[in-house]
C-alpha positions as CSV (number, residue, x, y, z in Angstrom):
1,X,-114.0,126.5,-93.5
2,X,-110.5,127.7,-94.4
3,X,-111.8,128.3,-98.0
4,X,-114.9,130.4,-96.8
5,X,-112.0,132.5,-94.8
6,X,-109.8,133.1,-97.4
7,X,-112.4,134.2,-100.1
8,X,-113.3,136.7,-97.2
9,X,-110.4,138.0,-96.9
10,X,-109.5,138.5,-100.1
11,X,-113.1,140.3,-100.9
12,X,-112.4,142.3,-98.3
13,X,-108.8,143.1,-99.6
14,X,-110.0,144.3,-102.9
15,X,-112.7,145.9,-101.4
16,X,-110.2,148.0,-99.5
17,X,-107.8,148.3,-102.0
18,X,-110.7,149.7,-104.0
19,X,-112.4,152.4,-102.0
20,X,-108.6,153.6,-100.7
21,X,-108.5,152.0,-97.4
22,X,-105.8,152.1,-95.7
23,X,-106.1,151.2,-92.1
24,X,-107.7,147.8,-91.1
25,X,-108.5,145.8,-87.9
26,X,-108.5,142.2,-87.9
27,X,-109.8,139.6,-85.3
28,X,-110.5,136.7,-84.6
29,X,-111.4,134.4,-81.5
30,X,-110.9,131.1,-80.4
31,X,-112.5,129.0,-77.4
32,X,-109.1,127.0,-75.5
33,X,-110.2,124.0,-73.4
34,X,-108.1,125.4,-70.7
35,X,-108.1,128.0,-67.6
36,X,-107.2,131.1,-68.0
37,X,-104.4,131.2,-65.9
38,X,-103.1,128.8,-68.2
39,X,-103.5,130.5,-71.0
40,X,-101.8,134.3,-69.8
41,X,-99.2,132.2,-68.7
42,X,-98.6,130.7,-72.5
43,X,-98.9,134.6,-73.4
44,X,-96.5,135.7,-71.0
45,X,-93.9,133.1,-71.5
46,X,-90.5,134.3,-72.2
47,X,-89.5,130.8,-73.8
48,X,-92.0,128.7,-75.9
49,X,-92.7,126.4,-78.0
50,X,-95.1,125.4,-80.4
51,X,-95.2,121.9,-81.9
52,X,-97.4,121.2,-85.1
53,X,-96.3,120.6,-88.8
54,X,-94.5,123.7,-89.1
55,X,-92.7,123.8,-85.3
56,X,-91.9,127.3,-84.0
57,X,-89.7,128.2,-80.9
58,X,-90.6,132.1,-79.6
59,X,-87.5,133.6,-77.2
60,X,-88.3,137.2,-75.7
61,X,-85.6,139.3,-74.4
62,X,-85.4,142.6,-72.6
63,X,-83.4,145.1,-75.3
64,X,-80.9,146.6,-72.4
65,X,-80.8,150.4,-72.7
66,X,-84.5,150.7,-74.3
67,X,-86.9,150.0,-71.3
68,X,-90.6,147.6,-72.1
69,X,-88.8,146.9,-75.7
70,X,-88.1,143.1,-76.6
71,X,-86.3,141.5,-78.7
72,X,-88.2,138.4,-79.5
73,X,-86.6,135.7,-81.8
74,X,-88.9,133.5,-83.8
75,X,-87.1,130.3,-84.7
76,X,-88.6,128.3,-86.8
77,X,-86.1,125.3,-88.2
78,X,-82.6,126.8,-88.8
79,X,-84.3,130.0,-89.7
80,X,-84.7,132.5,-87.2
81,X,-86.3,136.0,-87.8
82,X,-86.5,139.0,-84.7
83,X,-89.0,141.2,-84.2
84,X,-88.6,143.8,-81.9
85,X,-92.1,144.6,-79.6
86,X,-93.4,147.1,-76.8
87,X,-96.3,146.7,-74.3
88,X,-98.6,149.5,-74.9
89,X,-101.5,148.6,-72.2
90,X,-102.1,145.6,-70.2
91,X,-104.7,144.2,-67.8
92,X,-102.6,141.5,-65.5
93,X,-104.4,138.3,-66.6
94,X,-107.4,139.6,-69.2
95,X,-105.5,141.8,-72.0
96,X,-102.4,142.3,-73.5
97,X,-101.8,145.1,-76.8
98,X,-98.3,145.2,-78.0
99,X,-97.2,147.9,-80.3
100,X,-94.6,146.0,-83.2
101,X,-91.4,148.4,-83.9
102,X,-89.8,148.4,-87.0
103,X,-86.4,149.3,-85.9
104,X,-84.6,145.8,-85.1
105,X,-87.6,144.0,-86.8
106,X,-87.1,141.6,-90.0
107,X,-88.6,143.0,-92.9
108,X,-90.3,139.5,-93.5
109,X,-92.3,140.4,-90.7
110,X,-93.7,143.8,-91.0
111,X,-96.6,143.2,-93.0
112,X,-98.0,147.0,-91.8
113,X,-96.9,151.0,-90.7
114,X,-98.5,151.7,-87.4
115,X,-98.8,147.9,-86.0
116,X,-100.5,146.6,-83.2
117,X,-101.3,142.9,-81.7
118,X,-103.4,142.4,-79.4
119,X,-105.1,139.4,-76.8
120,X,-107.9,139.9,-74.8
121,X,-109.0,136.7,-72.5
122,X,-112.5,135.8,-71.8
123,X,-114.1,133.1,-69.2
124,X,-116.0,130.7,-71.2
125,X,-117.8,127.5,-69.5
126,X,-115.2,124.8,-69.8
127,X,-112.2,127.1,-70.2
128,X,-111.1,130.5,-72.0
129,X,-111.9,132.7,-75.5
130,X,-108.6,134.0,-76.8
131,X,-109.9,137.2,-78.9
132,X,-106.9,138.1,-80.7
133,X,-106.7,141.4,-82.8
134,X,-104.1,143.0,-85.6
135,X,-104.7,146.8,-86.2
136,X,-102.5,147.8,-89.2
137,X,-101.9,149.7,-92.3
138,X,-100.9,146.7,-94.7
139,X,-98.3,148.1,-96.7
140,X,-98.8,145.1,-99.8
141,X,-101.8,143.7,-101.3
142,X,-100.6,140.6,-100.1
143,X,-100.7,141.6,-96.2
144,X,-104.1,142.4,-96.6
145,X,-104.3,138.5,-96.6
146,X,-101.6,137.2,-94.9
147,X,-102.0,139.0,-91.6
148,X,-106.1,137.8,-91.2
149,X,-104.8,134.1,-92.1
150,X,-101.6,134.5,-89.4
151,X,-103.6,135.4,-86.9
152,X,-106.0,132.6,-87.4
153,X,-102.8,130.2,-87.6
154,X,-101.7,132.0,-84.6
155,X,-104.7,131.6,-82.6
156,X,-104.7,127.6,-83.2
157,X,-101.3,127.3,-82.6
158,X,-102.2,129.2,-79.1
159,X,-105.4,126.9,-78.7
160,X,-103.3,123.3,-79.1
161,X,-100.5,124.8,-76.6
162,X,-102.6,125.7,-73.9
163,X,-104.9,123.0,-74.3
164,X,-101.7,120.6,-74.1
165,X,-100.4,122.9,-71.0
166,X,-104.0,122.3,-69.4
167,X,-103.2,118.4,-70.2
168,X,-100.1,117.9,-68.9
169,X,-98.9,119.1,-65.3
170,X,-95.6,119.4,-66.2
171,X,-96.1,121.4,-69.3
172,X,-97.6,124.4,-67.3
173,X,-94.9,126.1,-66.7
174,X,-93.4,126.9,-70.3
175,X,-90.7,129.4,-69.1
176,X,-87.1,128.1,-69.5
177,X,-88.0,125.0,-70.4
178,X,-88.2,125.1,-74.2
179,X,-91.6,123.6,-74.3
């Protein structure tokens, strides 16, 4: 499946590069074996942590002086890259769209001008469909692929958490505690 995805993406990256696109939206959904309480909560969490074969560790901060900015640190082994995010709308519980800033963000990370992420949560019969979505103007070639493939990595990474909070009693509360 990951093939069929990737030789999507890049058809649609030449096909964009060709006809002088510029601004793309990407989703994608996944279906998480847990409520959706469980779920915001994992979205909303100032301290988390994602285990897998590549472990990351997400730590959001308030940027004092610069009101609904973050500072949020992805840590990732010993390397550690900041990217620097504001809430532009959200629905308490169903939606969140954050607007990415590229003042105080790693260049690694901006992949686009203009960027936006963005979750929307959905009741599904035995738990919750994460739609995720990246509106952007990739600024490479290359972005035009990476971002459709991190969101899908992002989105599994989401689904195993949650479904691991949902599990575990003591995992639901992933504030503060690393996890």
């Amino acid at each position: 499946m990951a093939l069929a995805y990737l030789i999507r993406d890049l058809s649609i990256a030449i096909s964009d590069t060709m006809r002088g696109r510029d601004r793309r939206r990407y989703e994608y959904a996944i279906d998480i074996g847990a409520p959706r309480d469980i779920v915001w909560s994992m979205l909303k969490a100032n301290d988390i942590a994602f285990d897998g074969r590549f472990p990351l560790r997400v730590v959001s901060q308030p940027v004092p002086g610069r009101p609904g900015v973050d500072r949020v640190q992805i840590l990732a082994g010993a390397h550690s890259l900041t990217m620097m995010t504001m809430i532009a709308d959200e629905r308490e519980g169903q939606a969140i769209l954050y607007r990415l800033l590229p003042d105080g963000t790693d260049p690694a990370l901006i992949e686009g001008d203009d960027d936006y992420v963005g979750f929307v949560l959905v009741d599904i019969a035995g738990g919750t469909r994460l739609d995720l979505t990246r509106e952007t103007t990739p600024r490479h070639f290359l972005s035009r692929l990476t971002v459709p493939i991190g969101l899908r990595s992002g989105a599994r990474r989401y689904k195993r958490k949650a479904e691991a909070m949902y599990a575990v009693p003591t995992q639901r509360d992933p504030e503060g505690s690393g996890e």
